[in-house]
N, C-alpha and C positions, 0 to 999 in steps of 0.2 A: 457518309454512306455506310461505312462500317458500323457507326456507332447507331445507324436505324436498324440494319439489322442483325443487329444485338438487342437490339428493344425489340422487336419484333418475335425473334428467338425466345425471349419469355412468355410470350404468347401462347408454347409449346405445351402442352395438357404432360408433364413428365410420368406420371399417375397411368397415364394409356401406353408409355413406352416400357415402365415396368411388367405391366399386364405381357405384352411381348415378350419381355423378357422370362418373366414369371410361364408362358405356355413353353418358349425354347428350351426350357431348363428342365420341363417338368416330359416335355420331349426324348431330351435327349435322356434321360433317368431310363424312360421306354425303351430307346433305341438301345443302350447300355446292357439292359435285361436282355434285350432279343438277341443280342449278340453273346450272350452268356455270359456276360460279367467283364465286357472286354470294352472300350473305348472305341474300336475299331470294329469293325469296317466303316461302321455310322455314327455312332455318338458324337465323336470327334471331329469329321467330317459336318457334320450339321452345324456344330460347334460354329465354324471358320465362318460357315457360310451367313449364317445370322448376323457374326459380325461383320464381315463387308456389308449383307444388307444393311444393318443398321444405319451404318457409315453414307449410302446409299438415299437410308431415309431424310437422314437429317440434311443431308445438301439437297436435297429435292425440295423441302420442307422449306429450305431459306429463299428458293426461287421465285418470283413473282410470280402470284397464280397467273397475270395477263400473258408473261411468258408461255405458259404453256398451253393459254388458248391458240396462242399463235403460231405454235408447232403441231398444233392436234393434228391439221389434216394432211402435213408431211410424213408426221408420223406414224399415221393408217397408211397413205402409200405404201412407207416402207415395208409396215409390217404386211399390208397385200401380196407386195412384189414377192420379198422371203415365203409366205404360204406357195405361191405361183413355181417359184423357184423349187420347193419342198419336191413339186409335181415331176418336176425333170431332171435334178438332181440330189436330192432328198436321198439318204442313206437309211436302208430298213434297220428297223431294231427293236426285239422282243413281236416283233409278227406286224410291224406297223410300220410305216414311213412317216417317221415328223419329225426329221431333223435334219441339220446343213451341218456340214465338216468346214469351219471356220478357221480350218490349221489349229488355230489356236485354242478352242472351245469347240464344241459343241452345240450349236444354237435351235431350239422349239419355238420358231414362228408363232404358233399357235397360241403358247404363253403370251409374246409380246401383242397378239392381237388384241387379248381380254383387258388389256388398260388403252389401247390405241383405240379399239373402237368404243369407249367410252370417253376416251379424252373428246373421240369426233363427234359423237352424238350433241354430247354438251356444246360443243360451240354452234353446231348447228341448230339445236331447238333454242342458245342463249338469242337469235339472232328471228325468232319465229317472237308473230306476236302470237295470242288468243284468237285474232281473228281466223291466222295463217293458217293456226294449226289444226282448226275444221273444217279445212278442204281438205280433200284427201288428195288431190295434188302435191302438196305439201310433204305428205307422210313416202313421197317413191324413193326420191333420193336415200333416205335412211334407209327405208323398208330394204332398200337393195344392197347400203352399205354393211347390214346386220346379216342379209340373206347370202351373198358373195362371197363373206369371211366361214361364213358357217355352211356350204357346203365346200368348199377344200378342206375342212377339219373334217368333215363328216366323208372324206374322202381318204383319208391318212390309214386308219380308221381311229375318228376321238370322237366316241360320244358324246362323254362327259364334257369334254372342252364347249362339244356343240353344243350342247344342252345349257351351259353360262353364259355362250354368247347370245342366245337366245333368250335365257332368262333377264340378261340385263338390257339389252336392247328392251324387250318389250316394258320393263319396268322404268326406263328412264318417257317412254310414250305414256304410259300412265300418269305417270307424274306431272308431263308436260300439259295436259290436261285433252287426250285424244278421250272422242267421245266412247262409252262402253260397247253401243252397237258394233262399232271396227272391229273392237276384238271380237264379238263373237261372229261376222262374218270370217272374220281373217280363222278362227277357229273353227267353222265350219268347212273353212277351204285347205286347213288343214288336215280336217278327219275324211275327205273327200281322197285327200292324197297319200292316206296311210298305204292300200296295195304295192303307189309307186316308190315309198317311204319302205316299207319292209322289203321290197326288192334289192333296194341299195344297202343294205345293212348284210354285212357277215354272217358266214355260219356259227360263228362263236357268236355274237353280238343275238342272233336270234337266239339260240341257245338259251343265253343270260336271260332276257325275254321269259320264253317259257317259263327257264326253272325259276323265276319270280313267282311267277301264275301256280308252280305247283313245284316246289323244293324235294320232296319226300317222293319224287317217280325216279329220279335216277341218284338217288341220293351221296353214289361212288364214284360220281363219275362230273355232270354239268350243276349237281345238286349238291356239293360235297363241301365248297368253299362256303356258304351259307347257313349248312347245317352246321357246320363246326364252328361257325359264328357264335351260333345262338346258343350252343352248346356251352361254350367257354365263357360269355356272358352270363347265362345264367348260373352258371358254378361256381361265378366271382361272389354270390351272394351281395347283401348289403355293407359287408367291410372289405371283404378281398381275401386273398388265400394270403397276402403280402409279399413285399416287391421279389422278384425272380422267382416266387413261388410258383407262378401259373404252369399248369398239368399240360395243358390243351396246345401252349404255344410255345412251352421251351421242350416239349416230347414230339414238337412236328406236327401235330394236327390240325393246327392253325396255320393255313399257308398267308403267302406275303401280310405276315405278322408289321415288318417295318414299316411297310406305306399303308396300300389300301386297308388292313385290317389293324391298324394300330390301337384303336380305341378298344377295340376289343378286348387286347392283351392287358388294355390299362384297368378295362371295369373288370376281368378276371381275375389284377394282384389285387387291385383297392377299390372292386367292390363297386354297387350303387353310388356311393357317395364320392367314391372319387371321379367317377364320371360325371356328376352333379356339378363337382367343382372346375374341372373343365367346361361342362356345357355352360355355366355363368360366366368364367372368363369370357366366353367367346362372346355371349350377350351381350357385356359389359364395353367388347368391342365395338360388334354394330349399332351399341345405343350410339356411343360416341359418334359414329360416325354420322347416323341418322341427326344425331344434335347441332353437328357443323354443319349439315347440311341447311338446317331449319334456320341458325340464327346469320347464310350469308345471306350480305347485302345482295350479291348479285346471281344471276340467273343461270351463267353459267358454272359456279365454285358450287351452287343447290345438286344441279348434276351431278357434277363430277363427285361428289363428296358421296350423292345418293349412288351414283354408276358402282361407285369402288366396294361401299359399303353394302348393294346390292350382291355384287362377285362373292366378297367372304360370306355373305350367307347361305350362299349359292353354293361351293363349298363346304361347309357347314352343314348345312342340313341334308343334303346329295350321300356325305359321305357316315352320317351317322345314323340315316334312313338305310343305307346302302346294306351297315351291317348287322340291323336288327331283322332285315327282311320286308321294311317298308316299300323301297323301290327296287328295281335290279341293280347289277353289280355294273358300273360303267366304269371303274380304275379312276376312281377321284380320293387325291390323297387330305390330310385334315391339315390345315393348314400349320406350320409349324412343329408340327406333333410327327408327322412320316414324317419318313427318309425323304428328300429328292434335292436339289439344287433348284433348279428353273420354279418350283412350285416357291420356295423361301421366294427366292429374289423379287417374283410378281408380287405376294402379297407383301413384301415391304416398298417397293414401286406405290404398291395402290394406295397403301397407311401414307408416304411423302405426302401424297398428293392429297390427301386429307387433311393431312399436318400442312400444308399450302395453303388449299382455302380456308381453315381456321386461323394462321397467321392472317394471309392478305383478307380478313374479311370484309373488309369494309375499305377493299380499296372503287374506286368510280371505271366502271367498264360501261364502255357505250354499246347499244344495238350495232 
């Protein structure tokens, strides 16, 4: 048993865990600078954290993918129950409630949802034939395990969160092969719901809204994190002013430099082109991930491999839309690159499980 998986283990792409390794480093370098040349508060701390996840990844990685179709829909419970939980006992923090006081940690339901409701998706459409999946019968139970998870996040208040689980949910239905018509009713019956939709959203949250639609009306005030965005990006030019040189974010005008604004700080010291080189890394990511997806045998590891590699693009592009002024500001960090704990440990969770079904690929899972 050991000695299959040790064969198996070779199986590993090492080429995409350097890539990881190569964003944490080039991270913490970030983090380093914003803390003004200090290891601490964050560099170091990120540090630790990478490596447990790593640690993380690769026992995830050695697991039988069948294992963890067969844990997916305990595993959405759980992560349910903890969002539920968030509701009644959930501790505020920074102007939001999403987290449980585990004595020991600190736990964000909402993180654990974004790989739970993708592990459940997957076994449930592995388990749908073609025919199944053109009733629209078919599509309630999901439709409500996506929509359930994503109004308690949209309750904490986490846009961003909601907006992933949203994105991946709908992107594993596409896949599945749901006809185009659904979405664009299910699209219209969402534009039908936007009055009750901005109801439910904060005054901060509208805000951000707005000052999307128009940056340069209160520029000092709901407009001021965006404009000093684009300010400090554009000043990086095409080299960079180079490392801890940046004006805009080691003089303070660049607020939350460490997480949500980090990419910013990075194409201010190095410029166009070092932003270039991160935006490939991360590409470099999702191909991988889209290529496990493509060459597994089975119908569930196409999922799960698309769901995860869905999430980091989701992220990705959320958060580098976020600070050029494409989208509004919804506090989505990049992944590896901010500060955070909970945001590492998910996206090295989602990579296991990628690194799963390109081990087990071609193991025999039945209907």
């Amino acid at each position: 048993m050991r000695e299959g998986k040790w064969r198996r283990l070779q199986r590993m792409n090492l080429a995409v865990v350097g890539i990881l390794v190569l964003i944490t480093l080039i991270g913490a370098a970030m983090l380093y600078s914003a803390a003004g040349g200090s290891i601490s508060p964050w560099a170091g701390k990120q540090l630790v954290r990478f490596a447990v996840g790593l640690i993380i990844l690769f026992i995830i990685a050695l697991v039988d993918v069948r294992t963890w179709s067969m844990l997916a829909y305990p595993f959405y419970m759980v992560s349910l129950f903890f969002l539920i939980a968030v509701e009644a006992m959930g501790f505020i923090g920074m102007g939001a409630q999403r987290w449980l006081d585990l004595y020991v940690f600190n736990l964000q339901p909402s993180e654990l949802m974004k790989i739970s409701l993708v592990l459940a998706l997957a076994r449930y459409l592995h388990h749908c034939t073609a025919e199944q999946i053109s009733h629209v019968r078919t599509l309630v139970l999901p439709s409500l395990m996506i929509l359930l998870p994503t109004l308690f996040v949209m309750r904490q208040p986490d846009l961003g969160t909601a907006i992933i689980l949203l994105i991946s949910g709908i992107s594993l239905f596409f896949v599945a092969g749901v006809r185009w018509w659904k979405f664009v009713v299910a699209g219209l019956a969402v534009s039908a719901s936007m009055p009750v939709f901005w109801s439910l959203l904060r005054d901060y949250q509208k805000n951000r809204i707005l000052t999307f639609l128009n940056p340069e009306q209160d520029p000092l005030q709901t407009g001021y994190h965006i404009m000093q965005s684009k300010i400090a990006l554009g000043s990086g030019g095409f080299w960079g002013k180079g490392f801890m040189q940046g004006t805009q974010s080691h003089l303070n005008f660049l607020p939350e430099k460490q997480t949500d604004f980090i990419f910013t700080m990075l194409c201010e010291e190095f410029g166009f082109m070092g932003g270039v080189i991160v935006l490939l890394l991360y590409v470099l990511l999702i191909a991988y991930g889209f290529f496990v997806a493509i060459k597994s045998h089975h119908a569930f590891g196409r999922y799960l491999a698309l769901g995860m590699t869905t999430t980091l693009f989701s992220y990705v592009f959320i958060n580098m839309a976020m600070v050029v002024g494409l989208v509004p500001v919804v506090g989505l960090p990049l992944p590896l690159l901010s500060y955070g704990g909970t945001a590492v440990l998910t996206l090295m969770i989602g990579m296991g499980l990628v690194f799963s079904v390109a081990i087990h690929h071609d193991v025999r899972m039945g209907r």
